[in-house]
C-alpha positions in Angstrom: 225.1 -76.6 231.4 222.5 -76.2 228.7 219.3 -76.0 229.6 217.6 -79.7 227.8 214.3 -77.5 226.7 216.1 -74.8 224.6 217.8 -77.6 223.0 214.5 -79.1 221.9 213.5 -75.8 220.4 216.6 -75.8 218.5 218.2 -77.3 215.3 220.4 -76.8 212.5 222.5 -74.0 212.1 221.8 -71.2 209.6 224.7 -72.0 207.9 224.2 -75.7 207.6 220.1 -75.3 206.8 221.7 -72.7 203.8 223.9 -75.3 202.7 221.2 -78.1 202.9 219.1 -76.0 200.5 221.2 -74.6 198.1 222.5 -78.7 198.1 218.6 -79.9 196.9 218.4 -76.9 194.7 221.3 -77.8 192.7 220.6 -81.1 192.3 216.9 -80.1 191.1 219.3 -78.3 188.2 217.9 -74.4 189.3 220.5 -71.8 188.6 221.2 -69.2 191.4 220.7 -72.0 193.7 223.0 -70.3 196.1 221.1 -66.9 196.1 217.9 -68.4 196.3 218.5 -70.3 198.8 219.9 -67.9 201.3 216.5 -65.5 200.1 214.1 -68.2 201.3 216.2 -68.7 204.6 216.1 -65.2 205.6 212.1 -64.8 204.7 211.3 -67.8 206.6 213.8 -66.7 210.0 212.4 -62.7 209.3 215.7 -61.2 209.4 217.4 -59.4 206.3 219.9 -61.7 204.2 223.1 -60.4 205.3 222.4 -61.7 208.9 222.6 -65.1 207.8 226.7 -64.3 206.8 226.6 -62.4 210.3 225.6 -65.0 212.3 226.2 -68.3 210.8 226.4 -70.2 213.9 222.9 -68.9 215.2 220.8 -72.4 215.4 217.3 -72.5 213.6 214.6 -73.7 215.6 212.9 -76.9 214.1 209.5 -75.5 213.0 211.5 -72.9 211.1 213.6 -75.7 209.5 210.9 -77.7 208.2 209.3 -74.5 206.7 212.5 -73.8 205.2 212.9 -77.1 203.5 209.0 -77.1 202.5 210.0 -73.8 200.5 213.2 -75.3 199.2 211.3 -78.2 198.1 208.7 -75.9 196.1 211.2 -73.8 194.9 212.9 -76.8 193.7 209.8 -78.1 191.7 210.2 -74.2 190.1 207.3 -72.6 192.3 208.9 -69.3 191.5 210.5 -67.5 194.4 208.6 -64.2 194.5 205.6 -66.6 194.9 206.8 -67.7 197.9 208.5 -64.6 199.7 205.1 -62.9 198.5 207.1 -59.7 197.2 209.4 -59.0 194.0 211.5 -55.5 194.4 210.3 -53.0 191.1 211.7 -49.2 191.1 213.3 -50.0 194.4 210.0 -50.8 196.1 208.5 -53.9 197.4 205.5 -55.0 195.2 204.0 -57.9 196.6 203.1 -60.1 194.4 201.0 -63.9 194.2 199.5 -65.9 191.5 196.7 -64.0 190.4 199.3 -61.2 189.2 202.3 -61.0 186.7 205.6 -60.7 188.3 206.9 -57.2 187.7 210.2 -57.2 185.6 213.1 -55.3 185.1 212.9 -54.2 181.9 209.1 -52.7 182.6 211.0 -50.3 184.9 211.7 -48.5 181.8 208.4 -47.5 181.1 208.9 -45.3 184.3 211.9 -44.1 183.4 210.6 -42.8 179.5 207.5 -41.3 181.5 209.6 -39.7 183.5 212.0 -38.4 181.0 209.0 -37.2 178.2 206.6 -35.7 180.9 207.1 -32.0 182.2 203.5 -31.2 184.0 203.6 -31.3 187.4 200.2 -33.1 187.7 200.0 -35.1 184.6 196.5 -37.0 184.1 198.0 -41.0 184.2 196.4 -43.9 182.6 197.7 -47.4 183.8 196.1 -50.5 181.2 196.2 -54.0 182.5 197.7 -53.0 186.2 198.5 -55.8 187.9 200.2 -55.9 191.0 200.3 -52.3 190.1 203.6 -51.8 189.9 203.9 -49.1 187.5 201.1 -47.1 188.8 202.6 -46.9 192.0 205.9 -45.8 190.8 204.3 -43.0 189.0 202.2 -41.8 191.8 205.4 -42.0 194.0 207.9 -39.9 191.3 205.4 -37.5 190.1 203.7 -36.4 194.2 200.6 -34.4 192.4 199.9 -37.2 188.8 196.9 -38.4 188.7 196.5 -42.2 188.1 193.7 -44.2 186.9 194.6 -48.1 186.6 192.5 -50.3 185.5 192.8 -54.8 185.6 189.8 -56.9 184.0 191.1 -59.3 186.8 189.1 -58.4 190.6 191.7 -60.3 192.4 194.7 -58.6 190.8 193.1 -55.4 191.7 193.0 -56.2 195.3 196.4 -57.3 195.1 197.4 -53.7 193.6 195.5 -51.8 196.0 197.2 -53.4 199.1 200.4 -52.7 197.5 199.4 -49.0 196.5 198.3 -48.8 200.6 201.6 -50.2 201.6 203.7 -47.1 200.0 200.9 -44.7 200.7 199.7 -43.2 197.4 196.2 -45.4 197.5 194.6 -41.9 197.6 196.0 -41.3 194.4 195.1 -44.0 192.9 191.8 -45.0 191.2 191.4 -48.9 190.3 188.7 -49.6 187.9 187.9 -53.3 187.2 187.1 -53.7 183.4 189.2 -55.3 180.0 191.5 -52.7 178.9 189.9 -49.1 178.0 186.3 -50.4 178.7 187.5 -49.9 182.5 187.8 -46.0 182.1 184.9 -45.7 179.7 181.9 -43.0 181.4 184.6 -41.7 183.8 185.1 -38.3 181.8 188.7 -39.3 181.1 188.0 -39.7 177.0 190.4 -37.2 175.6 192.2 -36.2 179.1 195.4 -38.4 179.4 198.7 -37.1 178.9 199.8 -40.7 179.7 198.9 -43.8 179.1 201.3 -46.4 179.9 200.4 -50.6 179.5 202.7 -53.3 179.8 200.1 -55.7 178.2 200.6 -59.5 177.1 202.8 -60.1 174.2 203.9 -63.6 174.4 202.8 -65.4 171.9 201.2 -68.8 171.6 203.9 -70.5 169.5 206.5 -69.7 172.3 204.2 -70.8 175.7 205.9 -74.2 175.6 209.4 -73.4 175.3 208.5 -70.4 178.5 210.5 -71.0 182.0 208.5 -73.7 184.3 208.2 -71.0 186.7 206.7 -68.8 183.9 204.3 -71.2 181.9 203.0 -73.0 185.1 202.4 -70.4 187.8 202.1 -66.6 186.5 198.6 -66.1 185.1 198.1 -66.4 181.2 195.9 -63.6 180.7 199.0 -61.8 181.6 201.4 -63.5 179.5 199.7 -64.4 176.0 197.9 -62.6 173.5 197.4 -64.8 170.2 198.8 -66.6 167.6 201.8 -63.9 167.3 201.6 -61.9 171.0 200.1 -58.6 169.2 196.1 -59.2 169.8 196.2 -57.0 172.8 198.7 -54.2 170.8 196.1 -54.0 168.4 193.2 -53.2 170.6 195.3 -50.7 172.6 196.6 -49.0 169.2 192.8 -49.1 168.1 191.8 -47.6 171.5 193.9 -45.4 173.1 193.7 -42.0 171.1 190.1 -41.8 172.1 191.8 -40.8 175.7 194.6 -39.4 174.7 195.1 -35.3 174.7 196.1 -34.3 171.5 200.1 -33.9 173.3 199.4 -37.2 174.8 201.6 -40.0 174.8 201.4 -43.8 174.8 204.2 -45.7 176.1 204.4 -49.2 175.9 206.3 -52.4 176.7 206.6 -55.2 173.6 209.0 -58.3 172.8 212.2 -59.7 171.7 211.5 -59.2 167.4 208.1 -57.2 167.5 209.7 -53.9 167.2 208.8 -53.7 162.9 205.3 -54.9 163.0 204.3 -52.7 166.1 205.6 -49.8 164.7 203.4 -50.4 161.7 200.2 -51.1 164.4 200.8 -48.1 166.1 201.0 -45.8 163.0 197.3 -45.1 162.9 195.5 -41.8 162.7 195.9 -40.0 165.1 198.2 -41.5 166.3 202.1 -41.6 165.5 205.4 -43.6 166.6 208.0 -41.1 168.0 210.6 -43.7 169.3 211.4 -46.9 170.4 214.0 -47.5 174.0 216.1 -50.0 173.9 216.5 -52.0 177.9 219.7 -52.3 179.2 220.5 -55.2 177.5 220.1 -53.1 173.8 216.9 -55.0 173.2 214.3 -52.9 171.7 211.7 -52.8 174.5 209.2 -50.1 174.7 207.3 -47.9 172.4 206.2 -44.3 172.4 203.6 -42.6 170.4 201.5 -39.6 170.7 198.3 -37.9 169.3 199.9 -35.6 167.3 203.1 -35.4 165.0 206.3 -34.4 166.7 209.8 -34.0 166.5 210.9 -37.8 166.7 212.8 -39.1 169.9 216.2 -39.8 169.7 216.3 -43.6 170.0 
């Protein structure tokens, strides 16, 4: 006979709560509402997302339930879901992530991957603009053992955020976070004219499209992050005004724009010393991050 307590302590199956959420999430009109649903279950229960498939019969105790359900509800109202799992996956690691700091994307993984393609120093000197959750700082540090990062974040809280997550995959000794806007962060430092890196994935959206943006985009990521002026360039400008100060003359720049920008950024960026040498295209074929370097070289096949 059961024992009447442990029945108290109990509820709903996983398998039921799952389909209870992915239920309200559909009718809230949220796409992935399946996916998403089982996600939330398996952070609130602690246990990895195939476990709920394992063991669909396993009952959910009630304060677990209503937790689950408050995140359903939240995630119905489009509270994005890295906001409330507190971590988004980037280069295969877990960046945690809140509302002070940009949610890392896909496509920025290619910013690592042309670093890591165009760089051949063992111990290249790594410049990180507008950090974050400090994703791409942290990817560097953990592909290239001996680089040397510098990433700086005019935001205090986002910098905190990306120090806990550069602790959590242990390359916070090889990492120095500077608070300040842009370049004015590393200014004094002795790195003017030191970088063979610097990589940004700066705000480009701009203010025309803010409206038309994903709730979960234009309501809860923060628009420092997202927006730079009347066409998204403001902040490409300042960068293309600013960076060959730290660049070494073999230096390069590499970094992330938007959908149509390609044309007009390659004409910002083509500014003594400095000089466009290609443009990578994401895996979707869009046209997604730009490299230039001090000096001019042989250009990149595209």
């Amino acid at each position: 006979m059961s024992d009447p307590a442990e029945a108290r302590l109990t509820g709903p199956s996983v398998a039921s709560l799952a389909r209870a959420g992915r239920e309200i999430l559909e009718r809230s009109g949220l796409a992935g509402a399946a996916l998403d649903s089982e996600i939330l279950l398996a952070h609130v229960l602690g246990v990895e997302r195939v476990s709920l498939h394992l063991h669909p019969d396993r009952p959910v105790r009630p304060e677990e339930g209503r937790l689950y359900l408050d995140r359903v509800g939240r995630r119905a109202a489009r509270t994005p879901l890295q906001h409330l799992t507190g971590f988004q996956e980037f280069w295969s690691l877990k960046i945690r992530v809140t509302p002070a700091v940009l949610i890392p994307r896909p496509e920025s993984e290619l910013l690592v991957t042309t670093f890591l393609r165009i760089n051949d120093r063992p111990d290249p000197l790594v410049l990180d603009v507008g950090t974050g959750s400090g994703c791409l700082a942290i990817a560097v540090a953990r592909e290239a053992p001996r680089a040397r990062v510098h990433a700086s974040d005019i935001s205090e809280e986002a910098l905190g955020v990306a120090a806990r997550n550069a602790a959590a995959h242990g390359v916070a000794d090889r990492i120095h976070f500077h608070r300040g806007d842009l370049f004015e962060a590393f200014r004094g430092r002795g790195l003017e004219g030191r970088a063979d890196f610097i990589l940004s994935n700066p705000p480009y959206v701009p203010e025309r499209d803010v409206p038309g943006l994903q709730p979960e985009v234009r309501d809860h990521e923060p628009r420092a992050a997202l927006v730079a002026g009347a066409d998204g360039l403001d902040v490409h400008r300042r960068i293309a005004a600013e960076a060959a100060a730290f660049l070494k003359k073999t230096g390069h720049l590499i970094v992330e724009f938007g959908l149509g920008q390609e044309q007009e950024l390659r004409e910002t960026y083509i500014r003594p010393p400095l000089t466009v040498v290609g443009v990578e295209a994401d895996l979707a074929g869009i046209p997604r991050v730009l490299v230039a370097r001090a000096a001019a070289p042989a250009v990149l096949s595209r």
